[in-house]
DRENPA-921028 format. One record per residue (C-alpha): residue number from 1; residue in three letters; chain; x, y negated, z. Coordinates in Angstrom, 3 decimals, always signed. Each point is the difference from the previous one (the first is absolute). Example, Ala and Ser with C-alpha at 12.3 -4.5 7.8 and 13.67 -1.06 7.14 Angstrom:
(1,ALA,A,(+12.300,+4.500,+7.800))
(2,SER,A,(+1.370,-3.440,-0.660))
//
This chain:
(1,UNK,A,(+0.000,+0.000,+0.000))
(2,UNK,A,(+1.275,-2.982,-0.999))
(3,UNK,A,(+0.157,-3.587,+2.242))
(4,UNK,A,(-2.575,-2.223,-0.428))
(5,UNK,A,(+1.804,-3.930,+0.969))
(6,UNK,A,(-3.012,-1.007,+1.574))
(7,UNK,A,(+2.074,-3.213,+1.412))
(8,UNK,A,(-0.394,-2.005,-3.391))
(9,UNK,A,(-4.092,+0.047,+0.146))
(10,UNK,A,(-1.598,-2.807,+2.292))
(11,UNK,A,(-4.227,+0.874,-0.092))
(12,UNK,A,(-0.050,+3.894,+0.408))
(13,UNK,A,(-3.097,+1.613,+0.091))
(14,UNK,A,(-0.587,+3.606,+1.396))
(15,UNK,A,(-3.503,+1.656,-0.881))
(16,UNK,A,(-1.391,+2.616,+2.478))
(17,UNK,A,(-3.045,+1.111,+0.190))
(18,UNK,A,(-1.024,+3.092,+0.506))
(19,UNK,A,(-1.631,+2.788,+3.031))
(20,UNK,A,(+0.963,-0.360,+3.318))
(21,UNK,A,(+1.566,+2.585,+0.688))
(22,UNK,A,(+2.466,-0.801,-2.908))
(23,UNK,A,(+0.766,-3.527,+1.579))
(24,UNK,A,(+1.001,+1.983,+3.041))
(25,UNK,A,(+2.408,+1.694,-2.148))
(26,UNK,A,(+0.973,-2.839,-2.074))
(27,UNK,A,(+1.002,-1.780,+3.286))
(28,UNK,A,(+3.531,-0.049,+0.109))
(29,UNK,A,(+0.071,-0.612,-3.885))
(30,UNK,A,(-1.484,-3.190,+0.655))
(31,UNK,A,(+1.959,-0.524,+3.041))
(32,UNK,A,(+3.046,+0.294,-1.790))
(33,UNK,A,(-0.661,-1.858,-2.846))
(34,UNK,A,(-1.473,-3.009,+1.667))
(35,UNK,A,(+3.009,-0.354,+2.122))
(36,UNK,A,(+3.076,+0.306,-2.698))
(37,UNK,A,(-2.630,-2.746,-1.763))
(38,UNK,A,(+0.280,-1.753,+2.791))
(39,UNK,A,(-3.260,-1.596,+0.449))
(40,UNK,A,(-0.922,-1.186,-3.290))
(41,UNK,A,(-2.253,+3.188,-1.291))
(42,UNK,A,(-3.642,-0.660,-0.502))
(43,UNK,A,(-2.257,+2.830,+0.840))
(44,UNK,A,(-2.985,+0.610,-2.323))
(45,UNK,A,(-1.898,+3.029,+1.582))
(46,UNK,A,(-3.793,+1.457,+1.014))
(47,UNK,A,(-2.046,-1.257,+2.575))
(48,UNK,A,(+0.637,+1.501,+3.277))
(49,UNK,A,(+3.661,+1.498,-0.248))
(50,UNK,A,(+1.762,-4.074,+0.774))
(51,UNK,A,(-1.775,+0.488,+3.527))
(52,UNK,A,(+0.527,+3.537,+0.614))
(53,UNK,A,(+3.364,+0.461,-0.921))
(54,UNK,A,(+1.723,-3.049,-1.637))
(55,UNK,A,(-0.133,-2.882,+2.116))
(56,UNK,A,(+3.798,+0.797,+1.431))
(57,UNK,A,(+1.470,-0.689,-3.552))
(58,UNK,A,(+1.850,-3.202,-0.825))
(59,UNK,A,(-1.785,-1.391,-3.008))
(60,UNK,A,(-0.471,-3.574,-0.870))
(61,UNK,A,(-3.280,+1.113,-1.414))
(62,UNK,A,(-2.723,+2.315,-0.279))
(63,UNK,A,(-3.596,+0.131,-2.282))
(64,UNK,A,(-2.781,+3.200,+1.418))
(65,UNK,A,(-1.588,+0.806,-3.351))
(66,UNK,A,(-3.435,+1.645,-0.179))
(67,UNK,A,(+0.555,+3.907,-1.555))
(68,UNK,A,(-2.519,+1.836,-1.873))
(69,UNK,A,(-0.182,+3.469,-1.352))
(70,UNK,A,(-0.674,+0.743,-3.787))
(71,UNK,A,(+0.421,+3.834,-0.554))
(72,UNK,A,(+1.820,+0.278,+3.159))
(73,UNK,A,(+2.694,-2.721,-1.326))
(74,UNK,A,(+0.385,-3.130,+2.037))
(75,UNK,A,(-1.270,-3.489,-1.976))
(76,UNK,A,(+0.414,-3.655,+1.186))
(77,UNK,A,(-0.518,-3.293,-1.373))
(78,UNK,A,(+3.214,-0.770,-1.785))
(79,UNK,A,(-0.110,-3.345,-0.776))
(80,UNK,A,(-1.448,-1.108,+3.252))
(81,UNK,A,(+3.199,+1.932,+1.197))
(82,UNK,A,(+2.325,-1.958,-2.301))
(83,UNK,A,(-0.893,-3.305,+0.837))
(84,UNK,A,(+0.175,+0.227,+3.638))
(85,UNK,A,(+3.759,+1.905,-0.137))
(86,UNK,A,(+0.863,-2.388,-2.343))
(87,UNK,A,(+3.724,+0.200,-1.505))
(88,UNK,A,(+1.573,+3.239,+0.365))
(89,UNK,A,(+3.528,+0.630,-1.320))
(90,UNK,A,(+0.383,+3.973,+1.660))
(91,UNK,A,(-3.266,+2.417,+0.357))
(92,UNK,A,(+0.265,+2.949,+2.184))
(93,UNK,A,(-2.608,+2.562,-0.130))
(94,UNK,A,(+1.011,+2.588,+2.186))
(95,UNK,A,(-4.029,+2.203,-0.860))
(96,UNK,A,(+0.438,+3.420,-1.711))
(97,UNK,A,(-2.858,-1.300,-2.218))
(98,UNK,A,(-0.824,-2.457,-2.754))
(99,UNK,A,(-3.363,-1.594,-1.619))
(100,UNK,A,(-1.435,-2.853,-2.323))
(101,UNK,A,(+0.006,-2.509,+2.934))
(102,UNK,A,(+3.624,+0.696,+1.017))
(103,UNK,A,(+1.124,+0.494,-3.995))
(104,UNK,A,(-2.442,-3.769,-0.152))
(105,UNK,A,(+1.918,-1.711,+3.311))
(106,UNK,A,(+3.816,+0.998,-1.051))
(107,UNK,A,(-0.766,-1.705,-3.580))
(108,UNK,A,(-1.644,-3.215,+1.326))
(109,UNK,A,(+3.032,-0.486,+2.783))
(110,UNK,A,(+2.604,+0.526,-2.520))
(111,UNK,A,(+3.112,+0.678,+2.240))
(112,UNK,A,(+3.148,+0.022,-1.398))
(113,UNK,A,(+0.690,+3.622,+1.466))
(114,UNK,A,(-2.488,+2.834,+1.681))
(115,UNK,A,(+0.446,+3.225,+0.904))
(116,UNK,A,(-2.717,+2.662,+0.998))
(117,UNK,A,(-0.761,+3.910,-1.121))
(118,UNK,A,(-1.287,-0.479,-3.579))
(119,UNK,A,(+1.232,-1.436,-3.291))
(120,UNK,A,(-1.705,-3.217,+0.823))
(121,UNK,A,(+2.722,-1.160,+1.789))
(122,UNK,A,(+4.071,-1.236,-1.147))
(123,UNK,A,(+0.947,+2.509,+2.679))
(124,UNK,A,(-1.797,+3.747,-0.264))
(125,UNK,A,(+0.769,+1.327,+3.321))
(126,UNK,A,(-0.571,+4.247,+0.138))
(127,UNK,A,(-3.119,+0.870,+0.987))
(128,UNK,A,(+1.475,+3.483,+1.768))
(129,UNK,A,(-3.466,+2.176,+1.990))
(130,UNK,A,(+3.006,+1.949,+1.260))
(131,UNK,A,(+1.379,-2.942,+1.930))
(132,UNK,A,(-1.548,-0.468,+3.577))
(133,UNK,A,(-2.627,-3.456,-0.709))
(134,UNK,A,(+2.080,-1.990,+2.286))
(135,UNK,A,(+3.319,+0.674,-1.672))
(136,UNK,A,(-1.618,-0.912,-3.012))
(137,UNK,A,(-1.179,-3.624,+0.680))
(138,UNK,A,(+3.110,-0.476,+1.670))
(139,UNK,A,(+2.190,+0.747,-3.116))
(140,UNK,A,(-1.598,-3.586,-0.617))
(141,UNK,A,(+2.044,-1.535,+2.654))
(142,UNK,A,(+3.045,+2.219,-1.113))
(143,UNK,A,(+0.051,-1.197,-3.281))
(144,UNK,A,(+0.870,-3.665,+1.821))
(145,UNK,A,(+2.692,+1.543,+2.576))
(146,UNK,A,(+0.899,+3.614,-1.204))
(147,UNK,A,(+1.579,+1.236,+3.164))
(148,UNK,A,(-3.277,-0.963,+2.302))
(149,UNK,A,(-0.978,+2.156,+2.906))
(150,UNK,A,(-3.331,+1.211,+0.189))
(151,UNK,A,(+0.194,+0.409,+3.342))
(152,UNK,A,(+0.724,-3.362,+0.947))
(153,UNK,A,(-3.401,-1.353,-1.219))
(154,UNK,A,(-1.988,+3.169,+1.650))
(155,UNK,A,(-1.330,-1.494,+3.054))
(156,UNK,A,(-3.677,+0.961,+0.574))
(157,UNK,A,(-2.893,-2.740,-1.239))
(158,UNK,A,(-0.699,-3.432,+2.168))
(159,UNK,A,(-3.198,+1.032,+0.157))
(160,UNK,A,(-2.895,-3.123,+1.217))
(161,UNK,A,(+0.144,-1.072,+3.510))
(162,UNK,A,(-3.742,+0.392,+0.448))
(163,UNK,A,(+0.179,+3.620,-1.256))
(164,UNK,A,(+2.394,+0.513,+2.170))
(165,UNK,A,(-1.243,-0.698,+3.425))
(166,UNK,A,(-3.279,+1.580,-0.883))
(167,UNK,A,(+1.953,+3.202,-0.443))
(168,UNK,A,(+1.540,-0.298,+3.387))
(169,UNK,A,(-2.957,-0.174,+1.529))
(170,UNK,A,(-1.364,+2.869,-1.305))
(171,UNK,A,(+3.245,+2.175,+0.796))
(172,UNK,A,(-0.155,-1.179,+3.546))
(173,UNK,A,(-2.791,+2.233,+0.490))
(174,UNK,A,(+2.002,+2.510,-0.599))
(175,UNK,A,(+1.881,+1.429,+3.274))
(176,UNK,A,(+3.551,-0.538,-0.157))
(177,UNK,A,(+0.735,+3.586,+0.551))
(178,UNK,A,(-1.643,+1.088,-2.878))
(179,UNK,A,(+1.577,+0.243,-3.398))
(180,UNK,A,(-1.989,-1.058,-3.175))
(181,UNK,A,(-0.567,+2.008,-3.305))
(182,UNK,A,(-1.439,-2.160,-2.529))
(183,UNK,A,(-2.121,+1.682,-2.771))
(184,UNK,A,(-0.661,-1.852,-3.693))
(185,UNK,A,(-2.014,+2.146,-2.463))
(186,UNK,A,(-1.521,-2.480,-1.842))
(187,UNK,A,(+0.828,-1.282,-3.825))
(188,UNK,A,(-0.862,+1.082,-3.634))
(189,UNK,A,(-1.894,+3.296,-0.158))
(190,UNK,A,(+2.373,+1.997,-1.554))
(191,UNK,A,(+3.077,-1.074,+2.633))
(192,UNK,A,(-2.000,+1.354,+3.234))
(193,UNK,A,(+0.141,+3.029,+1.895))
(194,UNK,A,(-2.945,+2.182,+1.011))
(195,UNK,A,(-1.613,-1.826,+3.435))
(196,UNK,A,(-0.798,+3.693,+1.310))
(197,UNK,A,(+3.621,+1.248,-0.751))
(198,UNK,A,(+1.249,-3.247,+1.799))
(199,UNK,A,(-2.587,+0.345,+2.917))
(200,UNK,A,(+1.587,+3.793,+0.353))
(201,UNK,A,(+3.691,-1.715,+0.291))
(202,UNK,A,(-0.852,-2.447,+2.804))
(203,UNK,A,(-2.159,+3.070,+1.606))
(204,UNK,A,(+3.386,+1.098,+0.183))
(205,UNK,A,(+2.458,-1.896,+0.645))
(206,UNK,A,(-1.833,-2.319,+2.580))
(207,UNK,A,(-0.416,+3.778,+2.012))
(208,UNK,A,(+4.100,+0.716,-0.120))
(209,UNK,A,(+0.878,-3.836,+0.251))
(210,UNK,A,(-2.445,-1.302,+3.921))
(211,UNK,A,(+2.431,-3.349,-0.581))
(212,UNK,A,(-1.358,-0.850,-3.031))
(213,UNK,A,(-3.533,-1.539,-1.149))
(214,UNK,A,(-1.328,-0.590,-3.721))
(215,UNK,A,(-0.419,-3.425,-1.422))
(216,UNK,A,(-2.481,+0.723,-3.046))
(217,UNK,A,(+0.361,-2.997,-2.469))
(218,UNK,A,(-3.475,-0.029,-1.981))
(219,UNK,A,(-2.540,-2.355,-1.248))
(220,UNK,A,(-2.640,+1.662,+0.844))
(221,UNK,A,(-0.535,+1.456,+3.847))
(222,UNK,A,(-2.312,+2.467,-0.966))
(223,UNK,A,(+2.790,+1.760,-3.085))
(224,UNK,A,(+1.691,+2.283,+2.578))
(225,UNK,A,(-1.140,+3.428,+0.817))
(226,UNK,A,(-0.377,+0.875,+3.971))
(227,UNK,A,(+3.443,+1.343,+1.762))
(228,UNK,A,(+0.376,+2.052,+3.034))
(229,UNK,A,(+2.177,-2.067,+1.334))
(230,UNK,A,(-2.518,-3.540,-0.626))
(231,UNK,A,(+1.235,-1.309,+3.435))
(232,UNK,A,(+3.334,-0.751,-2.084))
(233,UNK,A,(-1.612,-1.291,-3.299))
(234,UNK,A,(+0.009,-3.589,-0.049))
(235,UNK,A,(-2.130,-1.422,-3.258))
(236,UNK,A,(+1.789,-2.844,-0.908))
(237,UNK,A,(-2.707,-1.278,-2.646))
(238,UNK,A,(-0.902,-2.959,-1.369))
(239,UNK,A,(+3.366,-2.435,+0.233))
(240,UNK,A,(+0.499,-2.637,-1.997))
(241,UNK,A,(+3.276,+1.183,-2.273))
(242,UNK,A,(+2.645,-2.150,+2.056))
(243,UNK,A,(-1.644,+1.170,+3.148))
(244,UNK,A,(+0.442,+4.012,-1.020))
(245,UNK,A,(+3.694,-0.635,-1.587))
(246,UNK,A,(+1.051,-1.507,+3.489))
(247,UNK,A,(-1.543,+3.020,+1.712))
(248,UNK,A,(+1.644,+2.448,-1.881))
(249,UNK,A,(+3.285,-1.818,+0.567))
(250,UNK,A,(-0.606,+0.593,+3.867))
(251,UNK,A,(-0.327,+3.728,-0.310))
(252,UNK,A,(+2.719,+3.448,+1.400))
(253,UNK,A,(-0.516,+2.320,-3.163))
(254,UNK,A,(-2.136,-0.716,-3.521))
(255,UNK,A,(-1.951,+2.345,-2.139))
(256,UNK,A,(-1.296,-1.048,-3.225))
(257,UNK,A,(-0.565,+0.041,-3.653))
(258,UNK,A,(+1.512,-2.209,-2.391))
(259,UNK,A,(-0.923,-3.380,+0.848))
(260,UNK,A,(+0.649,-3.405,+1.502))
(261,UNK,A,(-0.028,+1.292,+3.425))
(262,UNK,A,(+2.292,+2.387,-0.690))
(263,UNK,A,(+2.697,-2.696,-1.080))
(264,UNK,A,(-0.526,-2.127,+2.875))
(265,UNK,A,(+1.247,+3.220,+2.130))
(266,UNK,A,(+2.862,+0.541,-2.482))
(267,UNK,A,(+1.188,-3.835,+0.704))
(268,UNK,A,(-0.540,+0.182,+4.036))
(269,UNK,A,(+2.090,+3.286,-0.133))
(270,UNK,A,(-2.990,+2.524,+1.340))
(271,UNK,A,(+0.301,+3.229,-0.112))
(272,UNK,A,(-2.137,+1.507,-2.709))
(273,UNK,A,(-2.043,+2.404,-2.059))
(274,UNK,A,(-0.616,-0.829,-3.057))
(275,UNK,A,(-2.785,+2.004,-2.347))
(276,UNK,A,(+0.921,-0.291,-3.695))
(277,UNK,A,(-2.066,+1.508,-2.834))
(278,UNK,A,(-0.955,-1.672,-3.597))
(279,UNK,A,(+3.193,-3.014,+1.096))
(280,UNK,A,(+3.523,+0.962,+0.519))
(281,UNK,A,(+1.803,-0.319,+3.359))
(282,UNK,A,(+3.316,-1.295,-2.054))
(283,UNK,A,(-1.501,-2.984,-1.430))
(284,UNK,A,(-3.057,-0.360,+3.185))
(285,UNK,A,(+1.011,+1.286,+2.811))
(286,UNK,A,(+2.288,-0.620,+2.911))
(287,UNK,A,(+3.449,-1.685,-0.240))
(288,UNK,A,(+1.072,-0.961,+3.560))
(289,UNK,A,(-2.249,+1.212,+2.784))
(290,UNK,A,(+0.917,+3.655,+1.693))
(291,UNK,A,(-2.116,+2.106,-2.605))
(292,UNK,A,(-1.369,+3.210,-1.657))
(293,UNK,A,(-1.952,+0.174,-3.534))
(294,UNK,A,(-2.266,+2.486,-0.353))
(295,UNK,A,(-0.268,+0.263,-3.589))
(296,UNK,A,(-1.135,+3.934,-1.194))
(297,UNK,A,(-1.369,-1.005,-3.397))
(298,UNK,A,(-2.139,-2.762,-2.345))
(299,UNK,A,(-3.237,+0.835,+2.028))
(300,UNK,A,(-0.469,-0.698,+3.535))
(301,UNK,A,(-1.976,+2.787,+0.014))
(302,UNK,A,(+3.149,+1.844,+0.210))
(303,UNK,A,(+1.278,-1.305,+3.416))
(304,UNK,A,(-1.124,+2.563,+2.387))
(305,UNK,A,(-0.300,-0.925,+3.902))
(306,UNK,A,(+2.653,+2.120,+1.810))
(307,UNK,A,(+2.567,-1.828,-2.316))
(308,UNK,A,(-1.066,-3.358,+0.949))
(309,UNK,A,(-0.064,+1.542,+3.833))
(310,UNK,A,(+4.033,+1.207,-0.921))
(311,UNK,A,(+0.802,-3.434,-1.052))
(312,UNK,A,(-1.860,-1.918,+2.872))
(313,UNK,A,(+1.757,+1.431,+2.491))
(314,UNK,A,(+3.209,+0.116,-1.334))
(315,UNK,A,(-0.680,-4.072,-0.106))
(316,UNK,A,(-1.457,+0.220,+3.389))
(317,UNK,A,(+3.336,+0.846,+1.581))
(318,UNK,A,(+1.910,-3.059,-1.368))
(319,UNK,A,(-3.059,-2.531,+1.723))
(320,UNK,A,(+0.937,-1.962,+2.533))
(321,UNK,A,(-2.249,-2.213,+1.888))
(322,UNK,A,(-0.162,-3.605,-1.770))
(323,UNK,A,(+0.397,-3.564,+1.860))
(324,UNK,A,(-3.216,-0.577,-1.614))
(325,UNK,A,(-1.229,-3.712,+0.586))
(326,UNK,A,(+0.793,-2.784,-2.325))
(327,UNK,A,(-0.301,-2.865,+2.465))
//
């Protein structure tokens, strides 16, 4: 990969917007690259994500743009877009995707140089599926300092105040002695596991492990199927998103499928399961927490209980109690 000299451009522009579980792994991309531009990066991204996740990054700008899906392909106004960055003389666009709007904004803003995954751009980085998704956005900030650490720029999200201290509260009902297991099933169809095979595993392990209690992350109170051991089932249900991600950061060990909750446990280092099917665990799953991928075939149909059981309490053993408040 060759170096980009990103010190001769003056109005950069970096273009994220995408789900948000992919801004959690885009993190220290951004992180990176905002700091060796030192400040002068304008952020054009989705609603939501500046709040959630990118209000620590030095910017001397930043436009929320309203998404919409056309076939499943993210739209935006374009030249609403254009006129409020206003001159642009680098693009980034560190999204493994591309569409009419995007193709529409990079024309109108005219930089002198861009760089992104498709031909659209001066600078065709490799869009590699067998390259974990945070390595890949950060070969953006690689291609401005070649020799840059990953792991430098890996600290877990800043996640909202507010969310926060709601989460604390609802961990301090937990006693102090007790260790938590939190439990996140839900995403796209095809990515979750069977809710009676995952019922069978807490059954389980919540039997063999008296320490431990279950933290079920779901929408809806009323999706879970009855437990022996319901004294230990907490339903978390019904949290705002910041409110959820903070709670799962709080947690002792993590099971889950594929999904933003399992990334925030990847970046606060928990302990984990992680339940792969249709997505791979090279380019998905975990890349710094304590971990185990359970990943049998293309069907999550295939994942059968006891080796979930295996895996949990091989992970169990490395938990140790977390210093779990924020304040």
């Amino acid at each position: 990969m060759h170096r980009l000299d990103h010190t001769s451009y003056s109005r950069p522009v970096i273009f994220f917007a995408n789900g948000i579980g992919d801004a959690i792994l885009s993190l220290p991309a951004l992180r990176a690259i905002t700091q060796l531009l030192e400040g002068q990066a304008f952020l054009v991204t989705q609603r939501d994500l500046y709040d959630l996740f990118f209000k620590e990054l030095p910017l001397r700008g930043v436009l929320e743009v309203a998404m919409s899906r056309d076939s499943g392909i993210r739209q935006f106004n374009a030249t609403n877009t254009a006129r409020e960055v206003g001159s642009c003389d680098l693009f980034l666009a560190p999204v493994p995707w591309m569409s009419d709007s995007l193709a529409e904004l990079i024309a109108l803003l005219r930089p002198q140089h861009s760089v992104g995954f498709f031909p659209n751009y001066n600078t065709e980085l490799r869009l590699d599926y067998g390259k974990h998704s945070s390595e890949l956005a950060f070969d953006f900030a690689r291609l401005l300092r070649p020799r840059l650490s990953f792991e430098n720029f890996s600290q877990p999200p800043i996640l909202p105040q507010r969310a926060l201290k709601t989460a604390d509260k609802i961990v301090a009902t937990i006693p102090p002695e007790m260790r938590i297991l939190a439990v996140h099933n839900e995403t796209l169809p095809a990515k979750q596991w069977d809710i009676q095979s995952l019922a069978t595993v807490l059954d389980v392990f919540l039997a063999e492990h008296t320490d431990f209690l279950a933290f079920v992350m779901t929408t809806n109170e009323n999706s879970f199927p009855s437990c022996q051991h319901a004294d230990r089932i907490v339903p978390v249900y019904g949290l705002p998103c910041a409110v959820a991600l903070a709670v799962a950061s709080q947690v002792d060990l993590f099971l889950g499928v594929d999904s933003c909750m399992l990334h925030v446990a990847d970046f606060y280092r928990i302990p984990s399961v992680g339940l792969f099917g249709p997505t791979n665990p090279i380019e998905f799953g975990f890349r710094l927490a304590p971990h185990w991928h359970v990943h049998v075939g293309e069907k999550m149909t295939d994942i059968s209980a006891q080796g979930v059981l295996t895996s949990l309490h091989l992970m169990a053993a490395q938990s140790q109690p977390r210093r779990r408040s924020h304040k």
